[in-house]
Steps between C-alpha positions, in 0.01 A plus 500: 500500500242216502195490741586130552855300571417179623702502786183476741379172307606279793348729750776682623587887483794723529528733768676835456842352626511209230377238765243285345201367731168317487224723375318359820775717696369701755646828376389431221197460635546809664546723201238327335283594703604863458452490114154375559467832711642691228230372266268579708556802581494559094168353451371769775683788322295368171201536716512885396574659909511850565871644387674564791383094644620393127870698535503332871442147360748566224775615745402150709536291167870630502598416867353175403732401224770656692391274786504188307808601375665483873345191532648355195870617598535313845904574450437895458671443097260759319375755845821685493505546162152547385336786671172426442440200684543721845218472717581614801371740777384826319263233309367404798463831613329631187238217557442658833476845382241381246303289794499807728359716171256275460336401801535891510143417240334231746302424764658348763450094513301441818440120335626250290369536144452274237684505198372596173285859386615564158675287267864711546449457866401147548820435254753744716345268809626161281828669451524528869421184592775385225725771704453308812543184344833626324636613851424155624730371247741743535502471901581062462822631288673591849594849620810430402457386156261879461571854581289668723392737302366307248238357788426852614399603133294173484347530802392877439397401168178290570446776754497783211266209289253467737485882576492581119199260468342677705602839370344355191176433604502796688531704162256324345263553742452124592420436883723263623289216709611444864553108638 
């Protein structure tokens, strides 16, 4: 199979159900938006975390295709068939369990802080913000047009970001500076 097929030339796309639309669709924009999450999330991974944040950001890289996958199949064609584009509640959940293990290492936030400390952090709290920009997009879809669940995981998800930034710090022994 070829990288390329020309069938985008004109600035259109397909979506998982055969429908063609305007790159410059807003799920498209939506999912879009996830893969530049995804990538993001692998650039931190390169940045060389401790193990057990690395194996957390791997597992996230996963929901994520599997989340742009759900986005790409507005007429459900490929989720019952394909298991692996589930994301669903015991994602969420997981996310939680690894927010409550974490904070479980932290101080408790008595202020805003600033973003940045060490390079892995200050690129988990640009992976956030590209979270939160992600659910934005996915949010102007419609409830109807998303499943719940898939907002929950995003939603959590820039949570568990901006508490693994400061996990990362944390382990690096970088003070975090207060606003």
């Amino acid at each position: 199979m070829k990288i390329y097929t020309r069938t985008g030339d004109a600035g259109e796309t397909a979506l998982f159900d055969g429908r063609r639309v305007p790159k410059s669709d807003l799920r498209v924009e939506a999912y879009g938006e996830v893969d530049e999450l995804n990538a993001l999330v692998g650039l931190v991974v390169a940045e060389g975390l401790d193990e057990d944040l690395a194996a957390m950001l791997r597992a996230v890289q996963r929901d994520l295709f599997a989340l742009g996958g759900r986005l790409a199949d507005p007429a459900g064609k490929i989720a019952g068939r394909v298991g692996k584009v589930t994301v669903g509640a015991a994602d969420t959940a997981r996310l939680e369990e690894w927010i409550d293990t974490l904070e479980g290492e932290l101080t408790a936030l008595r202020h805003f802080i600033l973003p940045g400390g060490t390079r892995a952090a200050s690129l988990l709290h640009v992976c956030r913000t590209v979270c939160r920009r992600a659910e934005r997009r996915i949010v102007q879809l419609g409830s109807e047009a998303v499943e719940p669940s898939l907002l929950a995981y995003v939603n959590r998800l820039s949570d568990f970001l901006f508490v693994l930034a400061r996990a990362a710090n944390r382990r690096s022994g970088v003070t975090e500076t207060e606003w």
